[in-house]
C-alpha positions as CSV (number, residue, x, y, z in Angstrom):
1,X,-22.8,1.2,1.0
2,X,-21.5,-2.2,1.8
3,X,-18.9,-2.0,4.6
4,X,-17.9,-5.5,3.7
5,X,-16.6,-4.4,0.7
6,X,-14.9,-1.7,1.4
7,X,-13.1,-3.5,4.2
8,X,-12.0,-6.4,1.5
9,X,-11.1,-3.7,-0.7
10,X,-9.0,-1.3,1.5
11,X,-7.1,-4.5,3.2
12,X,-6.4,-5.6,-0.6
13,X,-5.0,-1.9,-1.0
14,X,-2.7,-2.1,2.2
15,X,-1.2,-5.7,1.2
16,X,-0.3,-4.9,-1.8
17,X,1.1,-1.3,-1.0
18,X,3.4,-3.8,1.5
19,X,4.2,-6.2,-1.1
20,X,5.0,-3.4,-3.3
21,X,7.1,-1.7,-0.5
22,X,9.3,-4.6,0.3
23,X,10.5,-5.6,-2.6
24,X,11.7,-2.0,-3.4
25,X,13.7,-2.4,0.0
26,X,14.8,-5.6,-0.7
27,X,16.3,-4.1,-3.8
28,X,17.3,-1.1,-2.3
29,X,19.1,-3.4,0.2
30,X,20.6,-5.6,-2.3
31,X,22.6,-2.4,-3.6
32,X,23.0,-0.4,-0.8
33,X,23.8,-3.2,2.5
34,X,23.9,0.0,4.9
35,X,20.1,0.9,3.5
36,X,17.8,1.0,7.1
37,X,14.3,0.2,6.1
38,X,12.3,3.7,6.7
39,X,9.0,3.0,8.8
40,X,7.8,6.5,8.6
41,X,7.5,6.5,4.9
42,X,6.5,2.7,4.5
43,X,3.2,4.0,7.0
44,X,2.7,6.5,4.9
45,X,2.5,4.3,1.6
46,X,0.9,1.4,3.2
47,X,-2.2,4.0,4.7
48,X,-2.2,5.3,1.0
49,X,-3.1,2.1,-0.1
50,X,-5.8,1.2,2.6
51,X,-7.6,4.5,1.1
52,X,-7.0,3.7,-2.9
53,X,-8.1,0.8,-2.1
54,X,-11.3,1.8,0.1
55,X,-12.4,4.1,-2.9
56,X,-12.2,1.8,-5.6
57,X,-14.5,-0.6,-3.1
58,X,-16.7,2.3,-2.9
59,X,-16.8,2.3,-6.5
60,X,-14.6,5.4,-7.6
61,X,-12.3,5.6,-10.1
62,X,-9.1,7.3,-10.6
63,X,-8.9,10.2,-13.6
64,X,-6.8,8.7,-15.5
């Protein structure tokens, strides 16, 4: 297994889990001023995408 690639592939997951988590709270915020950005559940989804991605580095696919 190349560690390489899983690396490359599970820091691609966590970016775009990030990109994909800010702009919802920039939305959010644009509605709601008062919305507070929630860590907890932003950890959560980012660590979610460090492991999607990791798997598809090591080469499995989602059932889809």
């Amino acid at each position: 297994m190349d560690l390489e690639r899983l690396a490359v592939y599970a820091l691609s997951g966590f970016l775009s889990a990030i990109v994909i988590d800010l702009d919802a709270y920039v939305k959010a915020k644009k509605e709601n001023p008062s919305k507070e950005f929630d860590w907890q559940l932003a950890a959560v989804r980012w660590i979610k995408g460090i492991i999607a991605g990791a798997l598809a580095g090591a080469g499995l696919q989602a059932a889809g």
